[in-house]
C-alpha positions in Angstrom: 0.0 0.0 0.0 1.1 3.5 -0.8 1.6 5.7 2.0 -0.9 8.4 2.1 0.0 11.7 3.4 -1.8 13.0 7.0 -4.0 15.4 4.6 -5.1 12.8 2.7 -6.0 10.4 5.5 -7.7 12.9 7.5 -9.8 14.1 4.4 -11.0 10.1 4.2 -11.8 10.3 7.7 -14.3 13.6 6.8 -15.6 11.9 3.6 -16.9 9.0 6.3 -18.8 11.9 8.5 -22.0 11.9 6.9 -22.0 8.4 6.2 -21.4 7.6 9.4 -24.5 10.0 10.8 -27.2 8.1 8.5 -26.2 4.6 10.1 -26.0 6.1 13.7 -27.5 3.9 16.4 -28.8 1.7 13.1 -28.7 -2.0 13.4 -26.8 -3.7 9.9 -26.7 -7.4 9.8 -24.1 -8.5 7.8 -23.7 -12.1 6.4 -20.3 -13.9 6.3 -19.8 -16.5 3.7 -17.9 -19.7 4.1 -15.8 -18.8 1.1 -15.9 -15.1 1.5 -14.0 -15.9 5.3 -11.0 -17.0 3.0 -8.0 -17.1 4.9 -6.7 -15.8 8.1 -6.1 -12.1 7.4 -9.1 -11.7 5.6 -11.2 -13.1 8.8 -9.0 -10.9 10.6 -9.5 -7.8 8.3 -13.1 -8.3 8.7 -13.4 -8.7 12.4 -11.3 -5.4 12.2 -13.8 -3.8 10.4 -16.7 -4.7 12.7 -15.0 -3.4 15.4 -14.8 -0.3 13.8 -18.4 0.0 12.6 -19.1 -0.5 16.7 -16.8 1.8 17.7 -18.7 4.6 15.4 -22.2 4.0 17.2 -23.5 1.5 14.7 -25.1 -1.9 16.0 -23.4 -5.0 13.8 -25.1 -8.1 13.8 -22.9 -10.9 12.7 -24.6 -14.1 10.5 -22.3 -16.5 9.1 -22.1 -19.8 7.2 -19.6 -22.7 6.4 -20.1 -24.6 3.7 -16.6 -25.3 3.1 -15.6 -26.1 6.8 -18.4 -28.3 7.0 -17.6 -30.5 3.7 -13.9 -30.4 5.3 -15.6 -32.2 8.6 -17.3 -34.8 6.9 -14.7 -35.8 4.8 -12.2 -36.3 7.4 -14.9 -38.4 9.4 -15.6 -40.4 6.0 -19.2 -39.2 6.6 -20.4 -39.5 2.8 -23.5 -37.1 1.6 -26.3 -38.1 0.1 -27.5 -35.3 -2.8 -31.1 -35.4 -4.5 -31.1 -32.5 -7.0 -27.9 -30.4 -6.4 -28.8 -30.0 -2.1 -27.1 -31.9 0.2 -29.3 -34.2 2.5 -28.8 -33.7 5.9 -29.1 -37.1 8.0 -28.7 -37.3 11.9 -25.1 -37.9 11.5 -24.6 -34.9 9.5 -26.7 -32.4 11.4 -24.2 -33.5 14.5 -21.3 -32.4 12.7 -23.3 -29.3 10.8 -23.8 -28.2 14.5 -20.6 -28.8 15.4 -19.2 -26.9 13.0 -21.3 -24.1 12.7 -22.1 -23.1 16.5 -18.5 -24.4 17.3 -15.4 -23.9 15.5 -16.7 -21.3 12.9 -18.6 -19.5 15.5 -15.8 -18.9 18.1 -13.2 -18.6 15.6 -15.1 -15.3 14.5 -16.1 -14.2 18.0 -11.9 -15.1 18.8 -11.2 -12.2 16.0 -13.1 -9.7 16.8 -12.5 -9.8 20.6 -9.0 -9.7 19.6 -9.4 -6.9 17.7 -11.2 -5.2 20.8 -14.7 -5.9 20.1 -17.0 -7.6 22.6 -17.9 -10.3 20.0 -21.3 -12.9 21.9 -21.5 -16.4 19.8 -24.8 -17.7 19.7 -27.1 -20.0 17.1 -30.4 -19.4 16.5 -31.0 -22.2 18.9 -30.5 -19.9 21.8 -33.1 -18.2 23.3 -35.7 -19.8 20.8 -34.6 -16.6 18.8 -35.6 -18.6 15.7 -38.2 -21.3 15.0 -38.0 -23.0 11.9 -40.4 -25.8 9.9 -38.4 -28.8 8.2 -37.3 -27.5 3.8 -39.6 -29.4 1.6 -38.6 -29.6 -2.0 -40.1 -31.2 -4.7 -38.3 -32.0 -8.1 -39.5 -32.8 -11.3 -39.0 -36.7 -12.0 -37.2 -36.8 -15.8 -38.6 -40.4 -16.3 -42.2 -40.5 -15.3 -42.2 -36.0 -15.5 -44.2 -36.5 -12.2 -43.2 -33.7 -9.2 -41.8 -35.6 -6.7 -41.1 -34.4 -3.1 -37.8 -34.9 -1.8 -36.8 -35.0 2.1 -34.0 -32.9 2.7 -33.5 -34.0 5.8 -32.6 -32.2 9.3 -32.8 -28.5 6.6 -35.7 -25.9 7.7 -37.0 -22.7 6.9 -37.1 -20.0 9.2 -40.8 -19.0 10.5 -40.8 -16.7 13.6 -37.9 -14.8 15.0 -38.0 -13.7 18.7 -35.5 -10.8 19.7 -35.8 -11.1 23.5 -32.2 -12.3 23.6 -30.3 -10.0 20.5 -32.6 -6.9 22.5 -30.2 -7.8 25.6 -26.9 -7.4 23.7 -27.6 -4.8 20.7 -27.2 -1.3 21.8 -24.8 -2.7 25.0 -21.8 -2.7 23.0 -22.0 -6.5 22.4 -21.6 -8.1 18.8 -24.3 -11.2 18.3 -21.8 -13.2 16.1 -24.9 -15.6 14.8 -24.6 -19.9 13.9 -27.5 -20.4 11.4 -29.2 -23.1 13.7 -32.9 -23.7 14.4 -35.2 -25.2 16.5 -38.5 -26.8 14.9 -41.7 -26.8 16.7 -40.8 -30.7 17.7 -37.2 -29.6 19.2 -35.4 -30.5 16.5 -32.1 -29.3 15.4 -32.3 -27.5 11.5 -29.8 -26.3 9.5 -31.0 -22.9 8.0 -29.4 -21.2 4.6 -27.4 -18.5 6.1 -28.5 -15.9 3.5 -32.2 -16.9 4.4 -31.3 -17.0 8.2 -30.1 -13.6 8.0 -32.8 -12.3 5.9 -35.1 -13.6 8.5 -32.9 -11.7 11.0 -32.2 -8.4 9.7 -36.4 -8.3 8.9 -36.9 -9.3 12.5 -34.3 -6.5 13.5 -36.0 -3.8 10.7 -32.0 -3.4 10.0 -30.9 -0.9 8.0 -29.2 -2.4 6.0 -28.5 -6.2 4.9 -25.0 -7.1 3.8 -24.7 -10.2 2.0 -20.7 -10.8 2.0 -20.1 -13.3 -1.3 -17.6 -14.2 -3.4 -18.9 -12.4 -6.6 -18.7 -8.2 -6.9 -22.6 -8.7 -7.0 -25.5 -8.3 -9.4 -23.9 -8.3 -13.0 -25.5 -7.6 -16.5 -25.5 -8.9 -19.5 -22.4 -7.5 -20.6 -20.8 -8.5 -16.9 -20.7 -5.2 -15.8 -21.5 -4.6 -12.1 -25.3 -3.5 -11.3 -24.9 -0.8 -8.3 -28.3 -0.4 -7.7 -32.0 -2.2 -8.3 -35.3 -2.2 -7.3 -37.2 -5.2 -6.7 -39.1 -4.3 -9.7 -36.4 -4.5 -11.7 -34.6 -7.7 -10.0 -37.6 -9.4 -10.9 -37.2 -8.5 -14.6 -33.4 -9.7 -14.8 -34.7 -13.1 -13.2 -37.4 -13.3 -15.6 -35.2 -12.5 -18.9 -32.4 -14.8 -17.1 -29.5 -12.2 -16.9 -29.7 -13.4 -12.8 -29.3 -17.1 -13.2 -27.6 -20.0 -11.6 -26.7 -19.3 -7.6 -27.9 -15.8 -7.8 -31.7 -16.0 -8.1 -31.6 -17.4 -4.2 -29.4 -14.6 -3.6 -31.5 -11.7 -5.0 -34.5 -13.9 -3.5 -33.2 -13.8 -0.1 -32.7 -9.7 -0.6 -36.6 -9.2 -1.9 -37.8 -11.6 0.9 -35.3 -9.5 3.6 -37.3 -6.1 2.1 -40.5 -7.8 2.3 -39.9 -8.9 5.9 -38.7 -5.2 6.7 -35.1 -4.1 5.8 -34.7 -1.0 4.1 -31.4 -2.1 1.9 -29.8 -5.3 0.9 -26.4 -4.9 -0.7 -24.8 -8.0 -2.6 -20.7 -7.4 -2.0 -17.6 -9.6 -3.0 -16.4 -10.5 0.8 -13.1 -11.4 -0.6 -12.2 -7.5 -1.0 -10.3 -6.1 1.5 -12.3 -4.2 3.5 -15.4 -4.4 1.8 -17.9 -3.4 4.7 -16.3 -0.2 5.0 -16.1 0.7 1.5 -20.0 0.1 1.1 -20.9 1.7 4.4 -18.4 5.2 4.8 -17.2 5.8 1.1 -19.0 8.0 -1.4 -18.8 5.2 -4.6 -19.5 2.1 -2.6 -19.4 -1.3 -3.9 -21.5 -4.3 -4.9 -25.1 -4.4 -5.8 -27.5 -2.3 -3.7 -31.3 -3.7 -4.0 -34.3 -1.6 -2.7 -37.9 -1.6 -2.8 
């Protein structure tokens, strides 16, 4: 990095000033990718950056997944996955290591960075508190033989339904950091694993955040040419899925955004996680980055 002269830094710290006033005292969830965690110094970098966001009177609300870690798990415990179209099927011996995973090593690996980083970081799961209740994921698929729809069970994999906030209400606003394990409880007591994108568009509704950030590994909504999309409506992220320039992984993406508007958040922004620090650049700088949807 180029050093930058005292004039210049201090300039960027007065560019952040109003930027800083319109998320004051806000709540912004912010959803942390398996892949977009990367390696050390990025988790670092970003635990950093939450810190900061803190420090300037803004409430951060941490959700995060683990795809990767978790395929690592299972593999090394010769645990082998059953798929039925593309998703994984989570049986009871999975779900144990899912929950493993997720609520332990991911979780407190996080909370470990930003408490070294001088945050207060508080690693929970969706389990605690009954903050979220979820029903089991059906799917059905189309059957290429007979063309019948066919359900498929997905296993221990839910949906969220209610959110209760009695427990994030003790630590938001207290200088605590809810670092968040996308883990539910179903009405039975069972154990589901949730999407984390739909976990912490269920959250961030529940919270009426102001904004959503949805760290990924992709800059965000691209168009037909591959140029980046900074802004949409829901209006017109409908139309892109429609005429299929949002295809493949990105339709449950913007889905999760218009379902997170729908459920009460007043911004969902699609960023590339893998940028160094990309929550500051789309929170204090004038040009942003990534994909901004709205209502």
């Amino acid at each position: 990095m180029t050093d930058i002269s005292p004039l210049d830094q201090a300039r960027i710290l007065s560019e952040a000033l109003p930027h800083m006033q319109q998320y004051d005292e806000e709540t912004i969830v912010i959803k942390y990718g398996g892949h977009a965690m990367g390696d050390e110094e990025t988790a670092k970098n970003f635990a950093r950056d939450i810190v900061l966001l803190e420090q300037t009177a803004i409430n951060p609300v941490v959700v995060h997944g683990g795809g990767p870690q978790i395929a690592t798990m299972l593999k090394r415990l010769g645990i082998v996955s059953e798929f039925a179209a593309g998703l994984r099927i989570t049986d009871a011996a999975t779900i144990e290591i899912v929950e493993m995973v997720l609520a332990g090593s991911v979780n407190k690996q996080i909370v470990g960075y930003i408490n070294e980083a001088g945050g207060k970081a508080v690693g929970l799961s969706g389990k605690d508190g009954n903050m979220v209740k979820a029903s089991k994921t059906t799917r059905t698929i189309i059957d290429p033989d007979s063309n019948i729809e066919k359900a498929i069970d997905l296993g221990f994999v839910g949906d969220p339904e209610k959110v209760d906030l009695t427990l994030l209400n003790q630590l938001i606003g207290y200088e605590l950091i809810p670092v968040l394990a996308p883990l539910a409880t179903s009405k039975e007591g069972q154990t589901l694993n949730i999407n984390a994108d739909t976990f912490a568009g269920a959250v961030a509704g529940a919270l009426k955040a102001k904004r959503l950030l949805l760290l990924t590994d992709v800059p965000g909504v691209l168009d037909k040419s591959k140029k980046l999309i900074p802004q949409l409506s829901v209006k017109d992220a409908r139309k892109l899925i429609a005429d299929g320039t949002i295809s493949g992984g990105m339709i449950p993406k913007v889905e999760t955004c218009i379902y997170a508007l729908e459920q009460g958040v007043e911004g969902v922004v699609i960023i590339d996680g893998k940028m160094q620090h990309a929550v500051l650049l789309e929170l204090f700088t004038n040009q942003g980055t990534g994909t901004l949807i709205h209502k």
